[in-house]
N, C-alpha and C positions, 0 to 999 in steps of 0.2 A: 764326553767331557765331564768332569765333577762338578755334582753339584754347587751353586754359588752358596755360601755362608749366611746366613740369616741368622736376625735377632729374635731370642725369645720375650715376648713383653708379656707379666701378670698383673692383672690388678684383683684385689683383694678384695669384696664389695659389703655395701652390709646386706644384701641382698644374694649377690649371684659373686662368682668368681667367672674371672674371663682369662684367655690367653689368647695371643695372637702372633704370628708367625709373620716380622718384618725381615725386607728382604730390599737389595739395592736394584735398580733398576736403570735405563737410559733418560727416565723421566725423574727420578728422585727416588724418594722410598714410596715401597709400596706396599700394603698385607696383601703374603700371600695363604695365610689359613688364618681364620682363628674359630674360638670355643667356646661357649657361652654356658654354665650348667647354675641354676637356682639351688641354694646351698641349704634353705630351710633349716637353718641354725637356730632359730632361735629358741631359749629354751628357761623355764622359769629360777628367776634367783632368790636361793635360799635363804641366805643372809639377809637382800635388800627389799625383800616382798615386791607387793608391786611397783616402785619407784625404781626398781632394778631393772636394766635391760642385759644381757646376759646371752652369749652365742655360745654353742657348742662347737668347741676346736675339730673336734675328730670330724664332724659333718664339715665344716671348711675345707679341710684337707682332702675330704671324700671328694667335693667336689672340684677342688683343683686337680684330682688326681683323675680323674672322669675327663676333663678336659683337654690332660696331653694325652691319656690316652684315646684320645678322637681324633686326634691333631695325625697328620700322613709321619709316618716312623723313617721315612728317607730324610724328609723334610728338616725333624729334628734331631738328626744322628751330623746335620749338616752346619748347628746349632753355637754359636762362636763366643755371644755373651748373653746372659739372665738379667733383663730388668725387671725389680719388683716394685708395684705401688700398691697401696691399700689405705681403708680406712683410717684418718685422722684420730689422735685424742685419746682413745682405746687406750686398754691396756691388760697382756695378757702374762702370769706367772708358768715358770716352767722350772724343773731341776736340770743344770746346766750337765750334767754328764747324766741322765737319763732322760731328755726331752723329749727323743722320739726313739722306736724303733725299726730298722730295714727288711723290708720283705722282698722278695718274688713276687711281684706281679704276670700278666699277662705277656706287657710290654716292657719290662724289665724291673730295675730294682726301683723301691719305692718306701716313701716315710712312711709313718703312720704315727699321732703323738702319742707320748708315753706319759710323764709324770707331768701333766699342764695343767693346767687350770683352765675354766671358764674364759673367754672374753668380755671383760667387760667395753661394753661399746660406746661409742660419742653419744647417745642419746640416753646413756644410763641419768636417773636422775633422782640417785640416793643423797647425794650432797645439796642439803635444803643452805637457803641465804645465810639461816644464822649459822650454820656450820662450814659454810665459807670465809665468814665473818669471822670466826676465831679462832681463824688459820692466822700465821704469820704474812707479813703482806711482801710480795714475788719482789725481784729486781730484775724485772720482764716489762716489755713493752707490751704483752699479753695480758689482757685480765684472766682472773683464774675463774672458771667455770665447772659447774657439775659435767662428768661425763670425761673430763682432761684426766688423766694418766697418774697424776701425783697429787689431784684433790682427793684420786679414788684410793691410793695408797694411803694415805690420812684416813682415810674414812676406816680402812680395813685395821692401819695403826689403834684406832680409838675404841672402835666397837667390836674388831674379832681379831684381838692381835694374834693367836694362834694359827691363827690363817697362814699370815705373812712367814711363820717358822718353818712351812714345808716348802718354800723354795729359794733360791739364792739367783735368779735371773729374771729379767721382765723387759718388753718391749709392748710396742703395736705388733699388730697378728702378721704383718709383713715383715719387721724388725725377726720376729721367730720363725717364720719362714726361710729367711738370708741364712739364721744364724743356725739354720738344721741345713740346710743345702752345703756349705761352709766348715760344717762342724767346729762354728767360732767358742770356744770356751767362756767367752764374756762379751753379751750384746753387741754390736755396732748399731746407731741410731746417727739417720742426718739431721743436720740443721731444722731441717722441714718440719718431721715429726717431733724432736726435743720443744720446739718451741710450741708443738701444740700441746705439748703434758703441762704445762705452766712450767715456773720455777726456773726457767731457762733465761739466761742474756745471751741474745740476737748477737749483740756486738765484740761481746770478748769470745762467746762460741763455747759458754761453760754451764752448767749447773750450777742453781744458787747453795753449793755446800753449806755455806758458814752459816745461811737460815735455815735449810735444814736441819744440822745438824743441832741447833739449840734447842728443837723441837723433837728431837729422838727422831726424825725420820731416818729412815733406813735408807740411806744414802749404797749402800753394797747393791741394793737391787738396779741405778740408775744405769743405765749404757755409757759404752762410751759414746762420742761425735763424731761424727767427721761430714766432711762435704759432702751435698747433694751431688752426682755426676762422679762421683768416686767411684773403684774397686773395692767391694767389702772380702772377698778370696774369689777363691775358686770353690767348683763340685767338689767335694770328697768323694762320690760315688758316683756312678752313673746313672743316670736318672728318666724311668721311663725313654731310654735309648738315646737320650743327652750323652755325650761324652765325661765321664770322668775330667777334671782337672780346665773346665769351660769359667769363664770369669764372671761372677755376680755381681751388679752393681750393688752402693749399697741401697736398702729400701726408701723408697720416696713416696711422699703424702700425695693419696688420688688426685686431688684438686688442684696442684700444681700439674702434675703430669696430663690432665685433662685440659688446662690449659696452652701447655706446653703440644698439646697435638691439632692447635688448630693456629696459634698466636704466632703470624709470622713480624709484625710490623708493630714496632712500638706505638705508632696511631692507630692502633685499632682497640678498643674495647670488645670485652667478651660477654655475652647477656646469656646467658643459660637460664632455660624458666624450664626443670622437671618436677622430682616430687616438689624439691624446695625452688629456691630462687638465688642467683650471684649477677652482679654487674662486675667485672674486675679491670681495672687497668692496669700496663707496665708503669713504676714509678721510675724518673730519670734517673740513669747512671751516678750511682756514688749515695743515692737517697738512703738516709739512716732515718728509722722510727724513733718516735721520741723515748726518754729514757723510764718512763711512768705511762702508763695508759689511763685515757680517759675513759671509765665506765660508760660515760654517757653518749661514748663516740659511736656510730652507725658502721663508722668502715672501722675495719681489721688488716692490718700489716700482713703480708705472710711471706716468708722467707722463699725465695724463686729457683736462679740459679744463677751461675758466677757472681755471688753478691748481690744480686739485686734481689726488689722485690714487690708486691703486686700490693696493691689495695684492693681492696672487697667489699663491696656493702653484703654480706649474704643473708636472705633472708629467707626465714624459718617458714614463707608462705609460700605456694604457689602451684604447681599443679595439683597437690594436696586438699587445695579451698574449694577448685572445682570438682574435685573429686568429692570433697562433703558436700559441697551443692548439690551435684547431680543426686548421690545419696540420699539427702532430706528428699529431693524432688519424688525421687522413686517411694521413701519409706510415706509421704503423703498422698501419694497416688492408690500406694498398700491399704492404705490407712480410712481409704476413700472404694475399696473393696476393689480394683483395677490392677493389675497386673504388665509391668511394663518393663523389662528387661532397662540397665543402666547402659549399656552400649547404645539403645535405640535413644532415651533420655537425649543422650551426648549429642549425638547427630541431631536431634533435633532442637534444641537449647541452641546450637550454635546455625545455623541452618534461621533459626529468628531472630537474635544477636543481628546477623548480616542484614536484617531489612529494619533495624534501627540504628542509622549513622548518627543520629542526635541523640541527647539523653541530658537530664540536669540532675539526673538519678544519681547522687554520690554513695559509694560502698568502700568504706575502708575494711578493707580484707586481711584483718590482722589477728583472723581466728585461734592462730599457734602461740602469737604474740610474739616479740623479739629478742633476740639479747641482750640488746640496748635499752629495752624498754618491758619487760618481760609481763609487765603487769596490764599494759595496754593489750584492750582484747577488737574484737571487732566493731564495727558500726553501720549505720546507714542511716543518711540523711535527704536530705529536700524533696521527702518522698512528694510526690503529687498523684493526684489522683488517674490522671492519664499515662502516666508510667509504672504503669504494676504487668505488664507483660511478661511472660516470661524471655522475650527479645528484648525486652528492655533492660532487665535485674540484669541478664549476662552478658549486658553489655557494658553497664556500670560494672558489673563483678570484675571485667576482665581490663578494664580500664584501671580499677582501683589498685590490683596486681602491680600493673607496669609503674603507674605514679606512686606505691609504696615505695619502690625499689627506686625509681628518678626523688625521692625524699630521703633516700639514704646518701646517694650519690650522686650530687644535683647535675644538671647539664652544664652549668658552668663552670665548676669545677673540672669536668670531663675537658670541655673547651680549654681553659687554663692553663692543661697540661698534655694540649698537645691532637688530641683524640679527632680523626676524618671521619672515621666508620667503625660502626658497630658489626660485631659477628656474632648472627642469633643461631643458637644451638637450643638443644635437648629437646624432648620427647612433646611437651606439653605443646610446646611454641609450634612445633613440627605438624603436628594433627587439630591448630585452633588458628582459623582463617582471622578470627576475632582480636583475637592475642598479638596475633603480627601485625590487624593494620591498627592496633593500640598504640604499639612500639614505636611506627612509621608517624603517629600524630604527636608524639611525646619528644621523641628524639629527631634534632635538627641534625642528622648527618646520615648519609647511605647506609641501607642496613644491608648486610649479606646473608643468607639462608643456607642452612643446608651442612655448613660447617659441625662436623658430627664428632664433639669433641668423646674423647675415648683415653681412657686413664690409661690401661694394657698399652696400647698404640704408644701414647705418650711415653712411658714406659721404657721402652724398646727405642725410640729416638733419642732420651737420653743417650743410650748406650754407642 
């Protein structure tokens, strides 16, 4: 009998690229392959010195193309739709009839970029306050940030406008992706990602033109829109053993699609604690962001799917902190002539945490600082003299983690609007016993483990 149809789902990362291979089953959906390869992109930016954060296209592509070809060639010859998700905010230039060009591979035909540019990435952080400041102000429910897609277009407008002459197209690195699989002559971009470049309104589904444009911005580079869960085309070629003429959705922002692979019930919140940190909930049927953002707000709107859309508190901390923790811990052990590997550290940091259920030790762990508050750095207070253990600090540390994020998005407000159970995911939460029974003293509602949210995955369900 022939094989059953399956979805292809990518996500884009700023670290790794993944694909995975969804398929229908008696159960539901189910992965039956996927690919995981470290892209090691990143690469130094000329222009923006060290404020610049800056990935190398062709290594993305290297590594997405490492992927399918891992992936079983029956598998994806059996292959029906392309979901693509990736990095928010970003933003990459390319020459729309030289963007990439088609090889011979192994496992069949394959991109390769051609006339692109650098990515500039969500954590680029060339656009300082006052030169956000002397932007014209969005008619977004967004505030505009360094790192967003049309602050950095400004940036290159003012300080290398030569730049901007060599290309006539731009997206997120998944938006050019679509648009090389597609062979689209002129971007397609969803709702999702427009709203994260700024300058976008959520409501009418447009571009702020008429501000732009009094500002000389180069309004030719923007994409078009259209719906998340859309068709952006089809293959133009076949691709690593995909079939020619197979349907690509259009590209969607990881964060929704990660959400979207584990958020079955609008009472449920999603608490992801990896490098960073997100609390999110579904907003009610029909809920519109207001028409002005408040800078000083903790949560973030973000455009979901059929309309709707999620609140966020995300925060810029979180397995990151413990990760500097345990780092100081090792670099003073160094320092102390001892030698102690950071993986043993970790196990044992937390391992002493567990035999300190009390603590009056407060740490606010807000070493990255926030969006909302960018200037607020970290602290630690009521220290006492009986709590300087190292079971103690990491137990305050991990406590202060979960109550940053419950002071973004307080518990009753969750209550308010609906919320029974929380769904704890990512990496940090997954391997710190500490961490989860923080969560369980914080949050009045069942928590569920285990839910391993996955952008790719997510991905591929849209479709």
């Amino acid at each position: 009998s022939p094989e059953p149809g399956c979805v292809l789902g990518i996500d884009l990362g700023t670290t790794s690229v993944k694909a995975a291979l969804v398929t229908g089953t008696e159960r539901g959906l189910a992965v039956a392959q996927s690919c995981s390869r470290e892209t090691r992109a990143h690469t130094d930016s000329l222009e923006a010195g060290p404020q610049g954060m800056e990935q190398d296209v062709q290594r993305i592509i290297r590594a997405l193309n490492e992927c399918l070809a891992a992936l079983p060639q029956q598998q994806l010859q059996q292959v029906t739709h392309i979901g693509i998700s990736g990095q928010m905010h970003g933003v990459v230039f390319w020459k729309s009839d030289k963007g990439c060009k088609w090889t011979e591979c192994g496992t069949g035909p394959a991109f390769e970029p051609q006339d692109v540019s650098h990515l500039v990435t969500w954590q680029d952080g060339r656009c300082s306050a006052a030169f956000l400041s002397s932007l014209p102000l969005p008619q977004s429910h967004v505030s505009l940030a360094t790192g967003f897609g049309c602050a950095t277009v400004y940036w290159y407008l003012k300080k290398s406008p030569d730049f901007l002459k060599a290309y006539d197209a731009a997206g997120t690195i998944q938006d050019y992706v679509v648009a090389m699989l597609c062979d689209l002559k002129k971007p397609l971009m969803s709702v999702q990602n427009a709203a994260s470049w700024g300058y976008f309104n959520s409501r009418s589904k447009s571009w702020n033109t008429d501000i732009l444009k009094t500002s000389s911005f180069p309004v030719h580079l923007l994409p078009e829109v259209g719906d998340p869960g859309s068709i952006a085309g089809r293959t133009a070629h076949a691709w690593h053993g995909i079939p020619k003429g197979v349907k690509v959705g259009i590209a969607l922002g990881d964060f929704q699609c990660s959400v979207y692979s584990c958020l079955t019930e609008r009472t449920d919140a999603v608490l992801n604690i990896s490098t960073s940190a997100q609390l999110t909930i579904s907003m009610p049927p029909g809920f519109q962001p207001p028409e002005t953002p408040d800078p000083s707000s903790a949560v973030t709107y973000f455009p979901y799917f059929n309309g709707d859309y999620l609140a966020v508190a995300a925060s810029l901390n979180g397995g990151n902190v413990l990760a500097a923790f345990v780092g100081m811990v090792a670099q003073w052990t160094q320092e102390l002539g001892l030698q102690v590997q950071e993986s043993a550290i970790y196990s044992r940091i937390i391992q002493a945490a567990l035999a300190q259920t009390h603590c009056k030790l407060s740490v606010h762990p807000t070493i990255f600082g926030e969006r909302h508050i960018p200037e607020q750095l970290g602290s630690v207070t009521d220290i006492g003299a009986s709590e300087l253990s190292l079971g103690h600090v990491t137990r305050a540390l991990c406590r202060g983690l979960v109550q940053n994020l419950c002071s973004m998005l307080p518990v009753q407000h969750l209550m308010d609007t609906g919320v029974r159970r929380i769904l704890g995911s990512g990496s940090a939460l997954a391997r710190n016993e500490v961490l989860r029974q923080e969560v369980e003293r914080t949050f009045p509602f069942p928590v569920v483990y285990g839910k391993d949210v996955d952008a790719a995955v997510g991905a591929a369900m849209v479709m």
